[in-house]
Each structure stands twice: as C-alpha cells, then as structure tokens.
N, C-alpha and C positions, 0 to 999 in steps of 0.2 A: 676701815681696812677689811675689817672682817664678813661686814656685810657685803663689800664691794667681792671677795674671795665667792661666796654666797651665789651672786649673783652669775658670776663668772663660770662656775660649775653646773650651775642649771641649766646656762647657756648652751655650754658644750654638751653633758647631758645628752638636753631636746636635740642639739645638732647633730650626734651620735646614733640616737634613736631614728631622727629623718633619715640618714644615709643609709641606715640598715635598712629604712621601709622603699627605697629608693633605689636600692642594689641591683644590678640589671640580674644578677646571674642567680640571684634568690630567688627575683620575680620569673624568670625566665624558668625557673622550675616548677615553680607554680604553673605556668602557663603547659608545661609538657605533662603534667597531671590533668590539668581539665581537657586536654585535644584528646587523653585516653577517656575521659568520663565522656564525651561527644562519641569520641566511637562504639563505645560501650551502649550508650543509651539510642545512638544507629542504629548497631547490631540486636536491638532489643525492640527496635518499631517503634522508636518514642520519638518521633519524627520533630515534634514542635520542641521539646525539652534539649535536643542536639541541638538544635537551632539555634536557641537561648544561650545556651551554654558557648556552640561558635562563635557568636555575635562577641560576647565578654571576651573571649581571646584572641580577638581580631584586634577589640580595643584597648585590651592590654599590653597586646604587644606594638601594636604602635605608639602606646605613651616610652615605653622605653626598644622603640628601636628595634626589636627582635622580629628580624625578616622574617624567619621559618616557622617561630606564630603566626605572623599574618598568612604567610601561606596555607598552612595546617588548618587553619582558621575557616579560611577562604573556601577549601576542598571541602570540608566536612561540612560548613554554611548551602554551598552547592549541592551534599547530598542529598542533606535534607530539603532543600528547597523542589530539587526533582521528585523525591519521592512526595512531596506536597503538590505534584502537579504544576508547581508554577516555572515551569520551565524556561520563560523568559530570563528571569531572576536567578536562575541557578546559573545559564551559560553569560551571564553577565558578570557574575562572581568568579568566574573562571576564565573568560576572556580579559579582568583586568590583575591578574596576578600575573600574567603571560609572561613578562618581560622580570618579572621579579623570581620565578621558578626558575629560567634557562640561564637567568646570572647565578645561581645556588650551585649550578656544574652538577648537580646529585641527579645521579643515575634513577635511581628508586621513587626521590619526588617525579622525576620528570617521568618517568613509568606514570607513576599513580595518575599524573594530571593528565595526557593523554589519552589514557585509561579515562576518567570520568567524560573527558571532551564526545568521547568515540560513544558512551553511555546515554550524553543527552542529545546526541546524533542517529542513536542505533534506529529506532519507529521511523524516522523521518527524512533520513538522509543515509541512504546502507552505505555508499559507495562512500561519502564523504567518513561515516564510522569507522568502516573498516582503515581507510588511510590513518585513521589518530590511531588504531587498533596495534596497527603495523610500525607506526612511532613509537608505540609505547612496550611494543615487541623488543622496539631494537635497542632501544635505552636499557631494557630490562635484561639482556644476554650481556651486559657491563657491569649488573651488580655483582659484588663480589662476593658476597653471602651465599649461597648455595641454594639454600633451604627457602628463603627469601624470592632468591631469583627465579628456583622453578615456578614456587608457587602463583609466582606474579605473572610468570607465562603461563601458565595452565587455564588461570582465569581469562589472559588473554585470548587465549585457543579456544577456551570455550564459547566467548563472545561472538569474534571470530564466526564460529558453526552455528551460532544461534542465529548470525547475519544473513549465514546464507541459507539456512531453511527457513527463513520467513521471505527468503524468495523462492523456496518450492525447489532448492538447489539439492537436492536430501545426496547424493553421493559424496560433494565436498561439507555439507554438512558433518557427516559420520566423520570422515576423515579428519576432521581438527576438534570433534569432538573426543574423538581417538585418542588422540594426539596427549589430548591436558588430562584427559583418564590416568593415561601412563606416566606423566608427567606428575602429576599430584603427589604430595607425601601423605605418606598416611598421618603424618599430625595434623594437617589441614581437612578438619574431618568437613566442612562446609561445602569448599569447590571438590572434595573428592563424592559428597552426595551427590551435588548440583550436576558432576562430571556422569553418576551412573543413570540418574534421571532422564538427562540428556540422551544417553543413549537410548534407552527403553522408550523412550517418547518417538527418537527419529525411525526405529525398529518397529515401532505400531504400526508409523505412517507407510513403511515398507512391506507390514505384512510378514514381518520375519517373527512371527510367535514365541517361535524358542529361545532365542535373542533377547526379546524382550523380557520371556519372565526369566531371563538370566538375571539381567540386569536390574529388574522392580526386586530382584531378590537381594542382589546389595545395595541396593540403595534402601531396603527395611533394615539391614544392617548399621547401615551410616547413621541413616535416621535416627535410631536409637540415642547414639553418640554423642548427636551434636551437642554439643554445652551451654545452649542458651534458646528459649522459649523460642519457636517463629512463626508466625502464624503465614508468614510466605511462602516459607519452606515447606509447612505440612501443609498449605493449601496446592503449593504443583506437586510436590509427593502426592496428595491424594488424586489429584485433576490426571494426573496420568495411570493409576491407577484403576482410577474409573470408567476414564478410556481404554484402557486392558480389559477390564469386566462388559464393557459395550462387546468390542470383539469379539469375545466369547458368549456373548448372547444371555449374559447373566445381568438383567439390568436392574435388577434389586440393590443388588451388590454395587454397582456403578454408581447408582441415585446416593445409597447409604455414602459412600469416595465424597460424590460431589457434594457433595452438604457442606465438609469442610469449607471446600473455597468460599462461601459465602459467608465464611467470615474474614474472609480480609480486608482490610483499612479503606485500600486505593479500589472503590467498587465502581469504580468509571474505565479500569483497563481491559485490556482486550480478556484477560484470562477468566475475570469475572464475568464477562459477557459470554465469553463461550463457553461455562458450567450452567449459564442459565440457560441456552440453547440443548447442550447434551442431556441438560435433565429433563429437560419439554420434552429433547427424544426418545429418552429411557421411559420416562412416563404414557407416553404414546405408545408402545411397542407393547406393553402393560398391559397398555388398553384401559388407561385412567383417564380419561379425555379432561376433563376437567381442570386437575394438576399441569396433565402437557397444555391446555392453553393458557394456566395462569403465568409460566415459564415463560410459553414463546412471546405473549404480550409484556413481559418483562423485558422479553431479550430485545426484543424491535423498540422499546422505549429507549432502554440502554443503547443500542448499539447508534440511536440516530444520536444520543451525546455525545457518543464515542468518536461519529463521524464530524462532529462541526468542531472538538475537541480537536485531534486530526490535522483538520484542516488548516485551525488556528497557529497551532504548535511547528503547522510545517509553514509558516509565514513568518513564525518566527524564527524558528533557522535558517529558512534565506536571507532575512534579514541581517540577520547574524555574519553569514558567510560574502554578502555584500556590505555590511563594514568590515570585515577583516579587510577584502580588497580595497575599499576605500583609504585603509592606514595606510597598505604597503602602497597604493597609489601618491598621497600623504608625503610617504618616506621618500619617494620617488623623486615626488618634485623638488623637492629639497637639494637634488642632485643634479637638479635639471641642466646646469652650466656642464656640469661634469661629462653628464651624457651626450650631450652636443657635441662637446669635444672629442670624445671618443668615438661617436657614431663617424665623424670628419677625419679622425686616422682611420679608423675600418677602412671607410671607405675607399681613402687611399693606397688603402694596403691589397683592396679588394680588384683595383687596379692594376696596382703592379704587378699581382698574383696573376689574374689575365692575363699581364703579357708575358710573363714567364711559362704559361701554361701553352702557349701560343707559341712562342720561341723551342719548347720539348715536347712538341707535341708528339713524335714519334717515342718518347718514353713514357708515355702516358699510361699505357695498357700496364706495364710494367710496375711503375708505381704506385696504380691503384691495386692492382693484383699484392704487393708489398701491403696495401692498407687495409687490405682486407685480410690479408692472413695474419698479422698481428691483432685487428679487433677479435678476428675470430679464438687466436689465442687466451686475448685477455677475458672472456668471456668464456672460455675452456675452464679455465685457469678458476673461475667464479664459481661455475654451477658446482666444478670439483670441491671447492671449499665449501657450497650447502651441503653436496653429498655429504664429507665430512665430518659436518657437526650437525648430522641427520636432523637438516634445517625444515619448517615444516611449507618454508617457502621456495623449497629444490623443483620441488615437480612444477610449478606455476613458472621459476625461471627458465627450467629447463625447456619447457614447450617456447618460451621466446626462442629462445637458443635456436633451437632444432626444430621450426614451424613444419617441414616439409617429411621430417621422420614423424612428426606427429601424425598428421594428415593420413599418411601414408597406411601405418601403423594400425590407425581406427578405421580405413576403407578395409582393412585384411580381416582385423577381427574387431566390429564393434562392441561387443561385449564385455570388453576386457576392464576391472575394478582401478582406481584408482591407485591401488596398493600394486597393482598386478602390471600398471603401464610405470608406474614406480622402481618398479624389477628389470621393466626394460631400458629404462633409460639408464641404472645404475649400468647394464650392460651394452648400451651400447657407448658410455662411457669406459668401457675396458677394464672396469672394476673385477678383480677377483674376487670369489666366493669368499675367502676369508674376510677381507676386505669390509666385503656389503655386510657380514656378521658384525666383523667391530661399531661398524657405524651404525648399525641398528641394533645394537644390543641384544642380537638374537646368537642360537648356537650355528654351526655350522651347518649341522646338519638340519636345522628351519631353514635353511640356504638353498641348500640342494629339494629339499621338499617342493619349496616353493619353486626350483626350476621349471622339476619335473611337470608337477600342474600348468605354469605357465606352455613348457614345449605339447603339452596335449593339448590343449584349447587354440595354438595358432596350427596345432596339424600337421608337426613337422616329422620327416620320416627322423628316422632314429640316427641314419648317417649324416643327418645335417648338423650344424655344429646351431648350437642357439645364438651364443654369444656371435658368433661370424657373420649369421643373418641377419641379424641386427644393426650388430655394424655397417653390414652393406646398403643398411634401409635410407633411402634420403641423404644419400651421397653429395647428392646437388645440394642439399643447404645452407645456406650462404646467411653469415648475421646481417 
C-alpha cells in the first residue's frame, strides 16, 4: 500500500510539473519577453540575431496557440529579413499573417503591419506604399493611446514625404515631413531626429540654407539623445551633413561627414552608393584625382549591383501584388453561383429602372439636380470633418472636391505654397479665423498674419473682402 501511495505522488508530481511547463499564459509571457529582445536587438542592427530570436517565437507560440506571437513573430521575422536584403522572404512573412492580424480587430497591430507592407513596397512600388501608408494611417487615428497614436502617425507622415521626394515631389515632400515634425513627442527621440534630418535634407535640395542649418542644428540635438548605438542613424545624420558642407563649398568637411556612411551594414543601398559618388565629388573639387577616381570606380561598381538588385526586388513585388489578386480572384470564384445570380437581378433591375426613367423623363433634370446637391453635400460635410481634425489628407480631398476652384486658383497665382493654397481652401470653406486657429493649433493672431501675406501675393485691393473671392472662385464646381 505504501509503495503504491509512493508511486501515485510522483505521478501527480511529474503531472503537476508538465502543466505548469505547459501553461499557455506562463509561456505566453515568456514569449512577449523575447518579441521585446527581437525588437531590441532590431533596434541595435543585429539583424540575424532578431531573426533567430523571431523564428523561436513564431514556434512557440504556435505550439500553444498564441495568435499575437505568431504575429509579433511574423512582423519582426519580416524586419529583419528586409533589412537582410531578402525581400522576397520578408513580404512573404507578412502576406501570410494577413488574415490572422485583421481577425485581432487591434488597431495598432494593424497600423504596424501596414506600416511594414508600405516599407517593403516604398524603392519599388511608391504608389502601391503610399496606399498601405494610408491604411496604416487610418487604423492608427483609432488607437486609443495618445502617445502611441501620434507617434505611429508621425512615422507614418514621415514615410509618406520620404515617398514623395524620391519622386523629386520636394513641396509635398516638406509638407508631411512637417506634419510628423509637429506631431512627434519629444519622448520619441528617434522619429523626432529622423523628423529634423528630413527636413534639413529636403531644405538642401531646395536651396533654402538657412532652413537647413536650422534644422542639422536639432537634429545634433536629437542625435545626442538617442538611446541606443545606430550606425544608420549616424550614417544619414552624417550623409546630410556632408551634403550641407558640399553646399558650402567646404569639402574637407563633407569628405570627413561621409566617411561615416561607409560604415553601414546594408552597403548595396542607394545611400551607400551615393556617399561614394559625393566623396569622388568632394575629392575632385580638391583636386585629389586619384581618390576621386578610386570613389567614382567604386560608385559605377556599386550602383550597376544596385541596378540588377532594383530590378530583381521590383519582380518581386509584382509578383507579389499579382498573387494577392490571384486570392481575391480565388475568393471570387468561390462565389461564382452567387454572382450570376446577382449580376441576373441587376440586370433586371437595370431594366426596369429604364423604363421608369423613360416614363419621368421630364423630371429628370430635377432629380439629378436633387443628386447632385446631396453628393455635393456629403462631401462638404467630409472635407469639413478633415479640416477639423487638421487631417494631413484635407488638402488632397479638398482639390477632389473643388477641381475647378483649384485650377482656377493656380492660373491667378502659381506660386502659391501648399500651406498657403491650404489657407484658402479653409476659406473658401467659410471657416472663421478662430476656427482655422483651433484646428491648427495655432494663435489667432498666426491667423490673421497668415491672411494678410496670403491677400498680398494674390494682389487684392484692400476693399476686396479675401474670404468672399474666394468663395466666388469656381462656382461652377460640381462633384
């Protein structure tokens, strides 16, 4: 009997012991410990060891079930696989969590994955990047967090302006670079560097000097700050810099800047390529011949990898975005009875609507006139709501809106800034000066300033009322 007691305790015991190694919610903590050791060693350039480290939390949280590991897993597997160049691999790891992140309902995942989609799209597909950009825009104005939430749009807005000046777009550039500048917290010492950098870089390419070493001057600020080693960091820190010192014709100083970048990891990307170009130039200018040819036969070595690299990477996003269609095709056919039936109501509906159109016809003008002043409404009714919540997507709706005030507007005065055709569409929405201050978080009196400059640049006499010319501009606009 005593032995059998014996035996019976060890049992339970070792069975006690398994379930405690077994526990979802134990392991499940473990598992939200290593997604921060993966981000950790991201954020520190350790590219293969995040790797390592995602792979184990992918597979641990599939032995017990934990969605939001495999996600977490998945994202942070993806980052490092991009910044490893293997870009196939990365948007493959993120095209199959797809359906697993949008069943989560979370705002913030569905930000972040977006956000990376629009990241290994950004070189090769702007238009398709910027669309995930803008997904991951709008999921992010629903997190509830604050702190969270701007910061997640700011990196957004930044991406965003990095899109469009790498199509040579530099005025909507500045403007969403703007944007996540003012947006940032200052505890986010990272996107607030990345945020001044940016500026100071699109400020060079404009020629605006004062601007820029506004700007290189807080961003040595930031830099100081940041809380962890980066050699990406200080290599565009330095790479725009050193483009500051070209400018100024100081290319000692420039050469000394670019040295940095040539230590960073990824030395097949554009930014490595083009320090070996500016320092061939800075060398040249020197009058080092030697040094500037060993540079520029570096840079034409590089840049022809760069190019078949390029090429490869953008076959691979088409590929990519011709199986996505291929699913939703896929999902389609699945439906296909469903469709037929439907398309055969349409149709009959599309009939009978004929003859009823044909039976009223003299109330026709009348009731399209009705359909047009209620679209036109609810579309009032929209761009008011960007205004608002000083949406950074008001002035892009607004020109839908109001095609014909726009036109109009840029034949009178082409010159006018984006910030400044911004002004007038708040006005020719009948917004009041207090108004446009709440919404821009500016004083009132930034309000009237900014009138004034705008009524001097379109030349209007003093009796003219601004806000009423405006109004009257593109009457005819029709949504």
């Amino acid at each position: 009997m005593c032995y059998r007691l014996i035996i019976f305790f060890w049992l339970l015991q070792s069975f006690n012991i398994q379930i405690s190694a077994q526990n979802p919610i134990l392991k499940s903590k473990e598992i939200d410990k290593n997604i921060e050791v993966a981000k950790y060693l991201y954020n520190n350039e350790k590219y293969p060891e995040s790797y390592n480290v995602s792979l184990k939390i992918i597979e641990d949280s599939k032995r017990i079930k934990y969605s939001r590991g495999v996600i977490e897993g998945q994202i942070w597997l993806s980052s490092s696989l991009f910044m490893l160049n293997r870009l196939d691999e990365s948007i493959h790891n993120l095209l199959i969590i797809k359906d697993k992140v949008i069943s989560e309902h979370d705002n913030e995942l569905l930000t972040r994955y977006y956000f990376r989609i629009g990241l290994n799209l950004h070189k090769y597909k702007v238009d398709l990047a910027r669309k995930n950009y803008m997904k991951a825009f709008r999921y992010a104005e629903n997190i509830t967090d604050k702190e969270t939430k701007y910061n997640e749009i700011s990196k957004i807005l930044l991406n965003i302006g990095d899109s469009f000046q790498s199509e040579n777009r530099s005025d909507s550039a500045l403007y969403y670079y703007y944007k996540s500048y003012k947006l940032t917290s200052e505890i986010n010492i990272e996107t607030r560097f990345l945020g001044t950098v940016s500026l100071a870089d699109i400020y060079l390419k404009k020629n605006k000097m004062d601007s820029a070493r506004k700007y290189i001057g807080k961003a040595d600020l930031y830099y100081k700050k940041i809380p962890f080693s980066s050699n990406a960091y200080s290599s565009i820190y330095k790479y725009v810099k050193g483009i500051y010192y070209m400018k100024n014709e100081d290319y000692s100083q420039a050469i000394k800047n670019f040295r940095f970048t040539s230590n960073l990891k990824n030395r097949s990307g554009e930014l490595y390529i083009d320090f070996l170009r500016l320092t061939g130039e800075s060398y040249d200018k020197l009058g080092i011949k030697d040094s500037a040819s060993y540079y520029f036969n570096r840079f034409l070595i590089q840049k022809d990898s760069l190019d078949k690299a390029v090429a490869r990477n953008y076959e691979v996003t088409s590929v990519m975005i011709t199986n996505e269609k291929d699913a939703i095709i896929d999902e389609n056919g699945k439906k296909e009875f469903l469709i037929v039936t439907l398309s055969i109501f349409v149709i009959i509906i599309i009939i009978i609507e004929f003859a009823i159109k044909q039976a009223l016809k003299n109330s026709k003008n009348l009731e399209e006139n009705n359909r047009l002043k209620s679209k036109l409404n609810y579309a009032f009714d929209e761009v008011l709501n960007l205004a608002k919540n000083n949406s950074p997507f008001f002035w892009t709706r607004f020109k839908e809106v109001y095609p014909h005030f726009y036109d109009i507007l840029i034949k009178t005065q082409p010159n006018l800034t984006v910030s400044e055709l911004t002004m007038c569409a708040y006005l020719k929405l009948n917004l009041s000066t207090k108004n446009i201050a709440d919404y821009n978080f500016v004083s009132i009196r930034t309000v009237e300033n900014r009138r004034y400059r705008l009524r001097r640049k379109l030349n209007l006499s003093p009796e003219t009322d601004l806000a009423q010319w405006l109004q009257s501009l593109g009457e005819e606009s029709k949504v």
